[in-house]
N, CA, C and O atoms as a GROMACS GRO file, in nm:
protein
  592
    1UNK      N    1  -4.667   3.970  -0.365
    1UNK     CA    2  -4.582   4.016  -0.258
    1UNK      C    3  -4.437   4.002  -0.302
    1UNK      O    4  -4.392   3.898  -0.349
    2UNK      N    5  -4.344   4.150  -0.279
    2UNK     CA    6  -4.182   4.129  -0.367
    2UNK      C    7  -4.148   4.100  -0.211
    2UNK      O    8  -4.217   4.121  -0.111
    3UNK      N    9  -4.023   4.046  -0.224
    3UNK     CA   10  -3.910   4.034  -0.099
    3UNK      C   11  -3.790   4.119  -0.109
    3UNK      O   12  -3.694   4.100  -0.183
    4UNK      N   13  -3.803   4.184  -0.054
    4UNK     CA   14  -3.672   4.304  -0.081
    4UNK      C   15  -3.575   4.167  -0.010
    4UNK      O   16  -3.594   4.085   0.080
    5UNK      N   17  -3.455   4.202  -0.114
    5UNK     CA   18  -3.334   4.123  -0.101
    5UNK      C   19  -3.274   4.194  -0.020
    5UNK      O   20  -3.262   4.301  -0.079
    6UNK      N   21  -3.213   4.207   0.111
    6UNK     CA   22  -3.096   4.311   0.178
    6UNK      C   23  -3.026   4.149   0.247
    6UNK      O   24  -3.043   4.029   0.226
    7UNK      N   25  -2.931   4.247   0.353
    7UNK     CA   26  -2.837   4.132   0.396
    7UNK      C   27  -2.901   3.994   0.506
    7UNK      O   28  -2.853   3.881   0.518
    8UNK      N   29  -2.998   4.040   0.559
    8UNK     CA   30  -3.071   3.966   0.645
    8UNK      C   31  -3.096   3.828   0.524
    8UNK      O   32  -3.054   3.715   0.548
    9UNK      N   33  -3.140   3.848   0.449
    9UNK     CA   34  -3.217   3.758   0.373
    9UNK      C   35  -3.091   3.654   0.246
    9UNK      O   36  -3.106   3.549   0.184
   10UNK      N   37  -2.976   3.753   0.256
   10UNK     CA   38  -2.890   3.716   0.139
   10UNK      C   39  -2.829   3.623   0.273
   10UNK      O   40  -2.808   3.508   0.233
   11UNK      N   41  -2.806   3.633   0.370
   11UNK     CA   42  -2.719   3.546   0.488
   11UNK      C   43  -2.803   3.376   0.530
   11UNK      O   44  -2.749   3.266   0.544
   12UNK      N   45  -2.943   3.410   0.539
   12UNK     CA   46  -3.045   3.337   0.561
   12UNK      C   47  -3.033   3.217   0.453
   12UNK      O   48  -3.029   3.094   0.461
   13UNK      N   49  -3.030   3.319   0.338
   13UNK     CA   50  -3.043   3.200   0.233
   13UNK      C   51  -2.879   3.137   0.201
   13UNK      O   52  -2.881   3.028   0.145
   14UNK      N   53  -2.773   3.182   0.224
   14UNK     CA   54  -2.645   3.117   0.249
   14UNK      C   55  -2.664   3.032   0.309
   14UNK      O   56  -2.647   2.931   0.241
   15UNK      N   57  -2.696   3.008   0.422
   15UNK     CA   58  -2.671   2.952   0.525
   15UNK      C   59  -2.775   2.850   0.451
   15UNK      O   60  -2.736   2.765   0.370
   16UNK      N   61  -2.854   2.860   0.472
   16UNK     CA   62  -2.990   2.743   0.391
   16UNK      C   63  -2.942   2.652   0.300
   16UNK      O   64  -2.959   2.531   0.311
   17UNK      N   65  -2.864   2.722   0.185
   17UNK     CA   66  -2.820   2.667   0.038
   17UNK      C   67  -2.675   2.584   0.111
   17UNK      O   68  -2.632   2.483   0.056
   18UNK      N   69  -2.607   2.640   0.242
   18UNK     CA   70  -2.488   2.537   0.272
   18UNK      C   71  -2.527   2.404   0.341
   18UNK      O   72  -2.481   2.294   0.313
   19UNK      N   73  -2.608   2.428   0.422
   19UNK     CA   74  -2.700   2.308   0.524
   19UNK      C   75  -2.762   2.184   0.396
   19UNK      O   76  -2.778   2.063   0.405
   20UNK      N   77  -2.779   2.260   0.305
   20UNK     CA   78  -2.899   2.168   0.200
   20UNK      C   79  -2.727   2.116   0.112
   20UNK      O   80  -2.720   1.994   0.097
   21UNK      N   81  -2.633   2.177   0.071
   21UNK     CA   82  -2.501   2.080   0.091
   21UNK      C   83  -2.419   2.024   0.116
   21UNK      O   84  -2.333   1.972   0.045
   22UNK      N   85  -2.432   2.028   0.225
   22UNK     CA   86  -2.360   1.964   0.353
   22UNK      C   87  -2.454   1.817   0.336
   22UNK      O   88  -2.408   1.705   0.316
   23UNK      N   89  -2.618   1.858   0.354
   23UNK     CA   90  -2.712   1.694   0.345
   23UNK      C   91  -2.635   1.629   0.259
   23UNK      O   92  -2.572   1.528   0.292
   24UNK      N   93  -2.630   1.709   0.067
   24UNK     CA   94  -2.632   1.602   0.005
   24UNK      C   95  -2.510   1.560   0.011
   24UNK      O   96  -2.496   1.475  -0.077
   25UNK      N   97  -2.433   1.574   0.058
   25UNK     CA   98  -2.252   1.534   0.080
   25UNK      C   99  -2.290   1.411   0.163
   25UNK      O  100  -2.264   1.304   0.108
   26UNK      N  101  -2.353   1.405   0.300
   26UNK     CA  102  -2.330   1.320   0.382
   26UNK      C  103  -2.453   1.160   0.362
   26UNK      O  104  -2.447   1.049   0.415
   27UNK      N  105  -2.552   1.217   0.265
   27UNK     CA  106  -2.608   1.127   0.258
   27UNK      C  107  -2.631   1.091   0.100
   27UNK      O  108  -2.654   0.971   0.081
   28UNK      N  109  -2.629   1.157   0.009
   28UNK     CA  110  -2.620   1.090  -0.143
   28UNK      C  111  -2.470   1.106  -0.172
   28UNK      O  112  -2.474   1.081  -0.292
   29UNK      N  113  -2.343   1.131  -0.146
   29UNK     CA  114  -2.215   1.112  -0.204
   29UNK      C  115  -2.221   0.979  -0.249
   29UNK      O  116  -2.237   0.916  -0.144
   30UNK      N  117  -2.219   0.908  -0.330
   30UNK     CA  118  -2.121   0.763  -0.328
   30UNK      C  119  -1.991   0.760  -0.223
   30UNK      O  120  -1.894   0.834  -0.222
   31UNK      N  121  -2.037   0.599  -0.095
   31UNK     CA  122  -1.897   0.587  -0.042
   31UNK      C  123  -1.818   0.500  -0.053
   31UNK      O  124  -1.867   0.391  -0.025
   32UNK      N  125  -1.696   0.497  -0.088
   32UNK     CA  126  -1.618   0.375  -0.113
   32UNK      C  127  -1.594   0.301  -0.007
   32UNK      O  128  -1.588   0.366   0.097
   33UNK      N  129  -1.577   0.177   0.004
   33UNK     CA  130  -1.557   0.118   0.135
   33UNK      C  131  -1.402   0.110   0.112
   33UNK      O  132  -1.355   0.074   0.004
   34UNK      N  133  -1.342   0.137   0.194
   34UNK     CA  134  -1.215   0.057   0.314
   34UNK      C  135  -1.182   0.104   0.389
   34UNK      O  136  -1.207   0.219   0.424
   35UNK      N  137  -1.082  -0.014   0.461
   35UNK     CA  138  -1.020  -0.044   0.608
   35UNK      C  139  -0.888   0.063   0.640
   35UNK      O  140  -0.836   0.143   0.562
   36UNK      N  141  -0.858   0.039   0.770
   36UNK     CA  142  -0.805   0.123   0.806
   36UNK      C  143  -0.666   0.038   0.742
   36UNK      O  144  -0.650  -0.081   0.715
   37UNK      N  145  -0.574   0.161   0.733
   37UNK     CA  146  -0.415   0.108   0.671
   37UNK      C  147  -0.404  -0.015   0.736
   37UNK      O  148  -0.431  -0.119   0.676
   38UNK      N  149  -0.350  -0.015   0.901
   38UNK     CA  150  -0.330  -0.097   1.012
   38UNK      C  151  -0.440  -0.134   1.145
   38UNK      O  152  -0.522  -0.053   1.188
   39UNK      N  153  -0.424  -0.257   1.192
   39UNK     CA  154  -0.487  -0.262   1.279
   39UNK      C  155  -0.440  -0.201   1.409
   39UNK      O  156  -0.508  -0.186   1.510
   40UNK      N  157  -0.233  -0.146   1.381
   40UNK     CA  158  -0.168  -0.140   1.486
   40UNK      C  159  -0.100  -0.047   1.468
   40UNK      O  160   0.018  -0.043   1.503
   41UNK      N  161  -0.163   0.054   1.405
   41UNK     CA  162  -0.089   0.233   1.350
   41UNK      C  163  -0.024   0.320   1.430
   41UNK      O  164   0.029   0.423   1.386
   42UNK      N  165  -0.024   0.271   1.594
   42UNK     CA  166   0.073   0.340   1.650
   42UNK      C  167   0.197   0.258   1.651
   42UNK      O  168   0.303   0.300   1.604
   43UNK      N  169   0.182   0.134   1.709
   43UNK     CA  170   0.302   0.052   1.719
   43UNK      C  171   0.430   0.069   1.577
   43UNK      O  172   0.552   0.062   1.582
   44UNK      N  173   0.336   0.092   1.459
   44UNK     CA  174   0.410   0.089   1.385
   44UNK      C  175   0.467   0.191   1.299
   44UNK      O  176   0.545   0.182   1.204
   45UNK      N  177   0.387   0.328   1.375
   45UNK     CA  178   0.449   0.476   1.379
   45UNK      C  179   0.580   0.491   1.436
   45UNK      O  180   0.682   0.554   1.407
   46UNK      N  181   0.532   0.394   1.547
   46UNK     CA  182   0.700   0.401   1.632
   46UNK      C  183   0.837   0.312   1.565
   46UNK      O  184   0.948   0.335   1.611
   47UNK      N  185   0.823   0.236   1.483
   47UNK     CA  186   0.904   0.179   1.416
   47UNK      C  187   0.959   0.242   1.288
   47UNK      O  188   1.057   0.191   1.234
   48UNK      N  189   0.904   0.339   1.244
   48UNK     CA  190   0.932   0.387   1.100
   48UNK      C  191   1.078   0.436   1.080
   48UNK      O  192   1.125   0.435   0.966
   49UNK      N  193   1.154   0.480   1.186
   49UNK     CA  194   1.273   0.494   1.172
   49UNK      C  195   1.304   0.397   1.124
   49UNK      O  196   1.340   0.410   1.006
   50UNK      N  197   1.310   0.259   1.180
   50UNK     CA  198   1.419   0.158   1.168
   50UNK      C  199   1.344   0.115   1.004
   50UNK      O  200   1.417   0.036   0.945
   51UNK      N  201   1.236   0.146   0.937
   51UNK     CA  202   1.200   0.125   0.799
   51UNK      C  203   1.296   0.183   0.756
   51UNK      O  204   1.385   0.121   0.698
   52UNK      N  205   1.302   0.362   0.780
   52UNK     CA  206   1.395   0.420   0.698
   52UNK      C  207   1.507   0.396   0.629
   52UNK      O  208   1.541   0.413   0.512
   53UNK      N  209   1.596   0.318   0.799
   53UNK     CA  210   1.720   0.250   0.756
   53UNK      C  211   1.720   0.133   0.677
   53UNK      O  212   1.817   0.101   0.610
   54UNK      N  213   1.610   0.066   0.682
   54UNK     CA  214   1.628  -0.057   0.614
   54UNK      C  215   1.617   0.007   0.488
   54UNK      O  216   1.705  -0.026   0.409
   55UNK      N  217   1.512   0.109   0.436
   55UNK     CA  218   1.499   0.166   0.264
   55UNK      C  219   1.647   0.197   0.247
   55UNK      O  220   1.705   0.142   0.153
   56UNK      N  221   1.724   0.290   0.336
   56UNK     CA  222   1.870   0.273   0.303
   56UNK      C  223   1.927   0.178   0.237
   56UNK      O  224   1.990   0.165   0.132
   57UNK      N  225   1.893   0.115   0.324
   57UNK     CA  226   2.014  -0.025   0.274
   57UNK      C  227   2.003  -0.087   0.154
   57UNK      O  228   2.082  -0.130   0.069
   58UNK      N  229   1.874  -0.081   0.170
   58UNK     CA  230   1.817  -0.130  -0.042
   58UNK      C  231   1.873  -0.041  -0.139
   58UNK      O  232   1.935  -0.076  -0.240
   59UNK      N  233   1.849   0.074  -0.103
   59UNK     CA  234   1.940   0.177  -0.186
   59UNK      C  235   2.096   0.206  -0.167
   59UNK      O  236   2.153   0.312  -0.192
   60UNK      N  237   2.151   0.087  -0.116
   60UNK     CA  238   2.318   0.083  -0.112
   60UNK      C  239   2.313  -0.065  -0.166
   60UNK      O  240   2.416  -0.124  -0.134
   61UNK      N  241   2.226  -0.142  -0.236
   61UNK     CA  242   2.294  -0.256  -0.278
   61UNK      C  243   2.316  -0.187  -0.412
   61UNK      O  244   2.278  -0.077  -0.452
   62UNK      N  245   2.438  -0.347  -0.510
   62UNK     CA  246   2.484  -0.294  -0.631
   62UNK      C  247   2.369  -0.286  -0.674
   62UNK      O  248   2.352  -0.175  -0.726
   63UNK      N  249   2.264  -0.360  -0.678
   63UNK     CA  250   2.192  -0.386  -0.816
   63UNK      C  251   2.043  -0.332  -0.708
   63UNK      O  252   2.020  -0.320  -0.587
   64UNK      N  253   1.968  -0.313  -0.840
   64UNK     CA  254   1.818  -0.282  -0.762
   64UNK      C  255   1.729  -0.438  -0.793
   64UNK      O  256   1.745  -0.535  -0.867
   65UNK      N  257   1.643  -0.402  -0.705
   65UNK     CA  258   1.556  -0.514  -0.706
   65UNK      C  259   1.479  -0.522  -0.833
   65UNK      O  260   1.455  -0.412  -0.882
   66UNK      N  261   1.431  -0.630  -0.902
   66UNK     CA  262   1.328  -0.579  -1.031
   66UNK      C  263   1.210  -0.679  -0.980
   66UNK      O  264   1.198  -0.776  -0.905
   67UNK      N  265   1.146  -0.616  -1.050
   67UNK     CA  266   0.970  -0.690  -1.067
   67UNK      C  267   0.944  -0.698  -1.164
   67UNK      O  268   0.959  -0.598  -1.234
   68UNK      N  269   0.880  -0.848  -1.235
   68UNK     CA  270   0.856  -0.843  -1.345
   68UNK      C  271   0.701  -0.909  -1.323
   68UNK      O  272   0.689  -1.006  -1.248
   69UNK      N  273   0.592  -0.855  -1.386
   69UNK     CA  274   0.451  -0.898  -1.374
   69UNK      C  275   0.445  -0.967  -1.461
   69UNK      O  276   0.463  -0.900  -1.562
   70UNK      N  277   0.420  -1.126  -1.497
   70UNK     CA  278   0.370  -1.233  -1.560
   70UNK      C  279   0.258  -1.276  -1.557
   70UNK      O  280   0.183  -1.268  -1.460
   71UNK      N  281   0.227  -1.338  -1.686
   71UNK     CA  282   0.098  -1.420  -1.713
   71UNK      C  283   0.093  -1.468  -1.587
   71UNK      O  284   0.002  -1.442  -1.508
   72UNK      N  285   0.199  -1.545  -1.560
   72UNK     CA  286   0.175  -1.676  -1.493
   72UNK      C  287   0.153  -1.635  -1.292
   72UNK      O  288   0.126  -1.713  -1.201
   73UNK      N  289   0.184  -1.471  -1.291
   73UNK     CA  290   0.222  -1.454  -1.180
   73UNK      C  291   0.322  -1.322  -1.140
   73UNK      O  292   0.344  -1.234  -1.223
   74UNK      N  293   0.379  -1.320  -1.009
   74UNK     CA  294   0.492  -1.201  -0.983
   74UNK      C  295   0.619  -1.248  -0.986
   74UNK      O  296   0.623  -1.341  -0.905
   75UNK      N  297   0.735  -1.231  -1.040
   75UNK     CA  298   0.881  -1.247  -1.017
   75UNK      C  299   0.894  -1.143  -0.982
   75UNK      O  300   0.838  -1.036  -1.006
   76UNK      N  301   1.041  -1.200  -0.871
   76UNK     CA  302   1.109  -1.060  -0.799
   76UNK      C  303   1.256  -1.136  -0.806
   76UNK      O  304   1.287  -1.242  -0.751
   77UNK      N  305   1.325  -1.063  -0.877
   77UNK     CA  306   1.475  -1.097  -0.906
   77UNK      C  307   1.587  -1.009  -0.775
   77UNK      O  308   1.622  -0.893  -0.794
   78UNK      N  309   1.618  -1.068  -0.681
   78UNK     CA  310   1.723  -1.007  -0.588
   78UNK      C  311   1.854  -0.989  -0.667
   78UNK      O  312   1.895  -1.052  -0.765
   79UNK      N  313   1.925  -0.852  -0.576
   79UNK     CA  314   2.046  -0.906  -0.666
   79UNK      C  315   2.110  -0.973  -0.584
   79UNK      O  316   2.063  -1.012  -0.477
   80UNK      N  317   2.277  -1.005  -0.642
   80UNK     CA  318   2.303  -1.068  -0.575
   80UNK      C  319   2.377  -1.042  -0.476
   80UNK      O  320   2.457  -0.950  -0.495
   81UNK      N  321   2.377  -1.123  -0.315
   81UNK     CA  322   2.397  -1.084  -0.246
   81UNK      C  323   2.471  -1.226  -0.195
   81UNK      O  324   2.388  -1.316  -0.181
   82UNK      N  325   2.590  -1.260  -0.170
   82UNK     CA  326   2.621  -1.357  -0.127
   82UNK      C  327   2.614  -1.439   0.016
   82UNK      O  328   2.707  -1.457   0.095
   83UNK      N  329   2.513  -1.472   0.023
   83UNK     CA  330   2.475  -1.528   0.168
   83UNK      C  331   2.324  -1.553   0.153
   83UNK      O  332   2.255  -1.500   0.066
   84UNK      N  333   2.269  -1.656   0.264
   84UNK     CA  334   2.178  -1.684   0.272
   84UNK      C  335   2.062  -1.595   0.314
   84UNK      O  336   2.099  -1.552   0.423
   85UNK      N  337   1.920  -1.535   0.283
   85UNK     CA  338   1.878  -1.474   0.357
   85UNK      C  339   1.728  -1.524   0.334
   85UNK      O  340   1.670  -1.589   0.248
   86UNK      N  341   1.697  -1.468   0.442
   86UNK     CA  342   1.515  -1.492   0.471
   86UNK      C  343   1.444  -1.368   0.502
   86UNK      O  344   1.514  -1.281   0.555
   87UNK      N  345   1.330  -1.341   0.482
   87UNK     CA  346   1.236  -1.223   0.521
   87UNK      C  347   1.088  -1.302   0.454
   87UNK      O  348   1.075  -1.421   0.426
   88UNK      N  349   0.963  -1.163   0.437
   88UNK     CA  350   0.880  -1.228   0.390
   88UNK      C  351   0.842  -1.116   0.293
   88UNK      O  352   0.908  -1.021   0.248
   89UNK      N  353   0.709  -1.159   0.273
   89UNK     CA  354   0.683  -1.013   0.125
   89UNK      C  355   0.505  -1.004   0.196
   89UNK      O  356   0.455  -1.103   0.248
   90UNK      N  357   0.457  -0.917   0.188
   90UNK     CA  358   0.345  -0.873   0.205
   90UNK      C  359   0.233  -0.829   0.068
   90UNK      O  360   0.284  -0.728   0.017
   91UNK      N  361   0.154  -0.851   0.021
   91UNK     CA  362   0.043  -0.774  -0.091
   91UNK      C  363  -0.016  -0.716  -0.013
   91UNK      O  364  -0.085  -0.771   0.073
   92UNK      N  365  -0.007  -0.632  -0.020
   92UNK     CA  366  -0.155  -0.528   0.080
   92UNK      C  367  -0.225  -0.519  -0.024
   92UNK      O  368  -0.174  -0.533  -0.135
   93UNK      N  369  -0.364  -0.491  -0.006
   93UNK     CA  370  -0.490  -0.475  -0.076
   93UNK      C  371  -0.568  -0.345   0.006
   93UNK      O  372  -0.629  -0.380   0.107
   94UNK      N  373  -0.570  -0.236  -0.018
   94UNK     CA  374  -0.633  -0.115   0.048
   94UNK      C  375  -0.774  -0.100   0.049
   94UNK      O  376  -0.836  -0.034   0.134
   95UNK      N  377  -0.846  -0.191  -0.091
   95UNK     CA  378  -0.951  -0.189  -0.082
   95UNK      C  379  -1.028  -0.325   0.013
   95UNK      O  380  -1.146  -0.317   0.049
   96UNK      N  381  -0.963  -0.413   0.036
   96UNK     CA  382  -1.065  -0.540   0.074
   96UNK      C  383  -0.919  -0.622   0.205
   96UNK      O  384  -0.848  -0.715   0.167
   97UNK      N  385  -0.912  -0.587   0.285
   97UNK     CA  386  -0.777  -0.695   0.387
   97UNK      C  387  -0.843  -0.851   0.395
   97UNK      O  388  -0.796  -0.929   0.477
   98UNK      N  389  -0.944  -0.890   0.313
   98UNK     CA  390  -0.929  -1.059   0.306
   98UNK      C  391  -0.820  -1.081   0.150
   98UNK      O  392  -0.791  -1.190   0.100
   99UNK      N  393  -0.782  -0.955   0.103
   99UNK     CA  394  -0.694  -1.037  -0.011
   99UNK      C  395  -0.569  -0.961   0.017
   99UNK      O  396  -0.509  -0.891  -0.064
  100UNK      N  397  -0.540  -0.982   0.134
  100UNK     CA  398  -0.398  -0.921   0.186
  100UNK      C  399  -0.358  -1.076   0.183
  100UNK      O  400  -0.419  -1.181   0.201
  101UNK      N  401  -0.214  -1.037   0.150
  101UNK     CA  402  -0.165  -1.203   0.160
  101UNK      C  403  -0.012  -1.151   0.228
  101UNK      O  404   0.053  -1.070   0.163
  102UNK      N  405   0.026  -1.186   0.324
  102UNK     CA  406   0.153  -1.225   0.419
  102UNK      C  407   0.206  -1.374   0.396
  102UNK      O  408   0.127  -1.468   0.408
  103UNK      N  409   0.394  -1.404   0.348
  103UNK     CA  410   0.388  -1.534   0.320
  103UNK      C  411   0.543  -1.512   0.332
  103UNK      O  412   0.596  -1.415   0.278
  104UNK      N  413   0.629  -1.624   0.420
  104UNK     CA  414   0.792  -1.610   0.468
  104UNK      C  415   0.876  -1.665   0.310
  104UNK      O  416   0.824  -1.728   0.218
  105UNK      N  417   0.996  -1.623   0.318
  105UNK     CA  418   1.046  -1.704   0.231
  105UNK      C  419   1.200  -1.713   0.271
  105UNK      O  420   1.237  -1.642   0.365
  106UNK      N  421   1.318  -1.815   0.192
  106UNK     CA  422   1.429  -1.833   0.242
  106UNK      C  423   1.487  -1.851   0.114
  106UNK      O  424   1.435  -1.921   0.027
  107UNK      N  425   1.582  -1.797   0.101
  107UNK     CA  426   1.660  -1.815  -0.044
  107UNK      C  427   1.810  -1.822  -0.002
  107UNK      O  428   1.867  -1.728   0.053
  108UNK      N  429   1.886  -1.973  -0.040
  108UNK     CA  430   1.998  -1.977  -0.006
  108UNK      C  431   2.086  -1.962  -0.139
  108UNK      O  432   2.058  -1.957  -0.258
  109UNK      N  433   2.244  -1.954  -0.042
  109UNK     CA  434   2.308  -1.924  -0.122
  109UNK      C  435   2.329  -1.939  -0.247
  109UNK      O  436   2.336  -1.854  -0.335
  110UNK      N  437   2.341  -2.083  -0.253
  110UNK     CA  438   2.382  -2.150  -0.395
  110UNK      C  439   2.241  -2.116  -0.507
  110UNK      O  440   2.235  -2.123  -0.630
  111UNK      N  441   2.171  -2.090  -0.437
  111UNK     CA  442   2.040  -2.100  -0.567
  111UNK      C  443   1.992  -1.962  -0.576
  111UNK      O  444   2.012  -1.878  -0.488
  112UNK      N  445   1.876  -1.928  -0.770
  112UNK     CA  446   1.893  -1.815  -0.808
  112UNK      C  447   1.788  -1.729  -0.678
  112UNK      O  448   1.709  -1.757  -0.588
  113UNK      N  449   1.857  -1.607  -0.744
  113UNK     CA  450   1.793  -1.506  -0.604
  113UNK      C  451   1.638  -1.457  -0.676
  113UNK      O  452   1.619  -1.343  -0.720
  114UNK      N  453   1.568  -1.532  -0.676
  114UNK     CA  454   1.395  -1.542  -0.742
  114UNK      C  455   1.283  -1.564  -0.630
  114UNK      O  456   1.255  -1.675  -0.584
  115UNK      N  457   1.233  -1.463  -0.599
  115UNK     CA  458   1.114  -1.528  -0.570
  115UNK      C  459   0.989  -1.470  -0.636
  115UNK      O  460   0.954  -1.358  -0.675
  116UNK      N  461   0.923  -1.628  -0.633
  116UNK     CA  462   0.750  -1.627  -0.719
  116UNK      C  463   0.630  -1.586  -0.659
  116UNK      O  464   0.589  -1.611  -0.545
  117UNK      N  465   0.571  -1.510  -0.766
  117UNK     CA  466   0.392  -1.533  -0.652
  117UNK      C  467   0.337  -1.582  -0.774
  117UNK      O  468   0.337  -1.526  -0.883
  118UNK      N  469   0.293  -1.687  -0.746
  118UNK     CA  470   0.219  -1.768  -0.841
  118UNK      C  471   0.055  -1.655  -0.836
  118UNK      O  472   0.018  -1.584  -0.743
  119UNK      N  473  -0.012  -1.679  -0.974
  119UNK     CA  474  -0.130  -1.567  -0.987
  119UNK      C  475  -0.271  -1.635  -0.910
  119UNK      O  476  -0.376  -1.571  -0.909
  120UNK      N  477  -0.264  -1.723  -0.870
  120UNK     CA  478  -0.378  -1.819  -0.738
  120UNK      C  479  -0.381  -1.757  -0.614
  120UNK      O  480  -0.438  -1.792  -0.511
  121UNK      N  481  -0.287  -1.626  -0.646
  121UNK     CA  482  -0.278  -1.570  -0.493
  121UNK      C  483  -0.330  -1.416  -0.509
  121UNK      O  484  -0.346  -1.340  -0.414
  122UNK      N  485  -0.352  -1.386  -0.633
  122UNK     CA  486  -0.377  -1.242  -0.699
  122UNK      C  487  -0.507  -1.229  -0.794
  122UNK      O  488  -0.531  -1.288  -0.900
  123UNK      N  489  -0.598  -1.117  -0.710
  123UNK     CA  490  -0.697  -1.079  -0.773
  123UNK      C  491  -0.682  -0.963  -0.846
  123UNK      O  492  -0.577  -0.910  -0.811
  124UNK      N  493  -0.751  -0.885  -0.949
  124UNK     CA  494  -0.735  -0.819  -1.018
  124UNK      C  495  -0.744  -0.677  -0.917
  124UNK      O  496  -0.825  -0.647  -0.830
  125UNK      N  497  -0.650  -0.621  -0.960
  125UNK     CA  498  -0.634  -0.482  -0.883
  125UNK      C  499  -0.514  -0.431  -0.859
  125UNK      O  500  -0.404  -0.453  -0.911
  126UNK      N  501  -0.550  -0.353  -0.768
  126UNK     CA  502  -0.377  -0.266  -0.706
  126UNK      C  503  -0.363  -0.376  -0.584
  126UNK      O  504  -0.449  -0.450  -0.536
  127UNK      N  505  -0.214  -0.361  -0.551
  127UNK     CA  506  -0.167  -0.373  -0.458
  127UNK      C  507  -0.048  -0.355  -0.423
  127UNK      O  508   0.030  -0.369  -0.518
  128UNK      N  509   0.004  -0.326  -0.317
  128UNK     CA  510   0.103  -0.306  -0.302
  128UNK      C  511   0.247  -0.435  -0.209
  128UNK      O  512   0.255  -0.505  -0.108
  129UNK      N  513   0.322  -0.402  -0.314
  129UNK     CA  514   0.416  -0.513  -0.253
  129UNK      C  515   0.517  -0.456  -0.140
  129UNK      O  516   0.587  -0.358  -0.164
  130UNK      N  517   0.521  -0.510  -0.042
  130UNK     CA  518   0.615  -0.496   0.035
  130UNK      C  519   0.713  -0.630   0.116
  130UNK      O  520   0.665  -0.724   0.181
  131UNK      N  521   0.845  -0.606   0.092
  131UNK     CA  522   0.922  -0.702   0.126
  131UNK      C  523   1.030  -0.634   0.212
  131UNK      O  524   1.076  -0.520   0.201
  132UNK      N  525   1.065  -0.748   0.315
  132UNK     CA  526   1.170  -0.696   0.439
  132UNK      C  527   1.214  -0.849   0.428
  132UNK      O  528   1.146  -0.951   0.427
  133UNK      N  529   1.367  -0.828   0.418
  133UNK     CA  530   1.456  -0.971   0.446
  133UNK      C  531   1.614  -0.912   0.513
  133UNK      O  532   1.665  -0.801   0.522
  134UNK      N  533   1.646  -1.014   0.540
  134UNK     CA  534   1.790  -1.003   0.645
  134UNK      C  535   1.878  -1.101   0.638
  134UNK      O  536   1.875  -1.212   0.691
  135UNK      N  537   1.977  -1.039   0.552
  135UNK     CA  538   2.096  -1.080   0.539
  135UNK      C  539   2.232  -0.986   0.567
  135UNK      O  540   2.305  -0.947   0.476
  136UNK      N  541   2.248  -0.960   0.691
  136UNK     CA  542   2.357  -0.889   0.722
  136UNK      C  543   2.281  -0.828   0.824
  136UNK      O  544   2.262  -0.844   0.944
  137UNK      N  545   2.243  -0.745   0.726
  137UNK     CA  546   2.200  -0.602   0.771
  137UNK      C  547   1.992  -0.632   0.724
  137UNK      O  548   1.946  -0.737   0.677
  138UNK      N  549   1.921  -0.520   0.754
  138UNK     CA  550   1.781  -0.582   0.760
  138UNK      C  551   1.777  -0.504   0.606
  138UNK      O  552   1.874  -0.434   0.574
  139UNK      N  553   1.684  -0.515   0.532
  139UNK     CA  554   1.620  -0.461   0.410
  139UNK      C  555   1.466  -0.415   0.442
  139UNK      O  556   1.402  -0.444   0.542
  140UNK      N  557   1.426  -0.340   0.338
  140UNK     CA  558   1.285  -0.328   0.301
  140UNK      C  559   1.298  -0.260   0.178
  140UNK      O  560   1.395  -0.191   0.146
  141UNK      N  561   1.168  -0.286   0.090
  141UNK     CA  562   1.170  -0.238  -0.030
  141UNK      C  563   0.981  -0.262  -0.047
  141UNK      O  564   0.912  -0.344   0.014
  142UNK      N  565   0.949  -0.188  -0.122
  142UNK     CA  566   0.772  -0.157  -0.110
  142UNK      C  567   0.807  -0.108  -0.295
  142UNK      O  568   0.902  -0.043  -0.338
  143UNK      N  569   0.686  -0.171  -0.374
  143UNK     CA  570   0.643  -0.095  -0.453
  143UNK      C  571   0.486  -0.110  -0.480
  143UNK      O  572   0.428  -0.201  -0.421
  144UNK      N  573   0.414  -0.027  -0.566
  144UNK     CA  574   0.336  -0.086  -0.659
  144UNK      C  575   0.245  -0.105  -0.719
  144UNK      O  576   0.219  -0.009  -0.791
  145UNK      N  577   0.154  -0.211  -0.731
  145UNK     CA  578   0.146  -0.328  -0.859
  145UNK      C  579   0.008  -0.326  -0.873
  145UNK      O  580  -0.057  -0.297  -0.773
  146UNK      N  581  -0.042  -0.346  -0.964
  146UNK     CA  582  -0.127  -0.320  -1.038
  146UNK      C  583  -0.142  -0.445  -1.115
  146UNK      O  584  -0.099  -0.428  -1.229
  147UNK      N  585  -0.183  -0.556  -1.098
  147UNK     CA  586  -0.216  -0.677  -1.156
  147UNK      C  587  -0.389  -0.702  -1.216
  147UNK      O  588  -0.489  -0.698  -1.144
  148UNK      N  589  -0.386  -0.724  -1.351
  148UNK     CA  590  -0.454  -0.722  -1.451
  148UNK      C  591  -0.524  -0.852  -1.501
  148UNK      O  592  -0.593  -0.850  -1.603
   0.00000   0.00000   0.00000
């Protein structure tokens, strides 16, 4: 028995051959697991202006911020800015939020503008650094990192 091919049969079998990949999409793909960016993605939709300005302001100091990735850990060299200031620094981890690490810090005047992440706090992977501090005026600065 032949099957004459016409359009009835060429549509039939489209439709068949998309359904049968659509299955294997939804049930053999490999899926990666992760979390959502935020637990609080509107609240902090509504804030992104005042990020903006703070990325400003990082990009009006003299000097840029540096990162240097160590054996021993993360340095972050401020420049200098004469006055005392405090903020904190964030690691986000996109793949896993138990190795998100949130941690304050205070760096006064007289002493160097350094802060450490010792490597007891860093698993191998990406992550991204983000830091907001306030001295004057507010800051933020995000890069990143890729620790090995």
């Amino acid at each position: 028995m032949k099957i004459k091919f016409n359009w009835d049969t060429g549509i039939v079998l489209s439709l068949v051959f998309f359904i049968i990949f659509i299955i294997y999409i939804a049930f053999f793909f490999p899926h990666v697991g992760s979390q959502l960016v935020s637990d609080r993605y509107y609240e902090e939709e509504m804030k992104y202006q005042e990020i903006i300005n703070e990325k400003k302001n990082v990009l009006e100091l003299p000097k840029k911020i540096k990162i240097s990735i160590l054996s021993s850990g993360v340095e972050i060299l401020f420049p200098p800015i004469n006055d005392n200031f405090y903020g904190f620094f964030t690691l986000f981890r996109s793949s896993s939020k138990d190795l998100d690490l949130t941690k304050s810090f205070k760096i006064l005047k007289s002493s160097k503008k350094i802060l450490f992440i010792p490597k007891k706090f860093l698993k191998k992977g990406y992550y991204k650094l983000i830091i907001r501090w306030k001295s004057g005026k507010k800051y933020f600065f995000e890069k990143d990192i890729i620790w090995k």
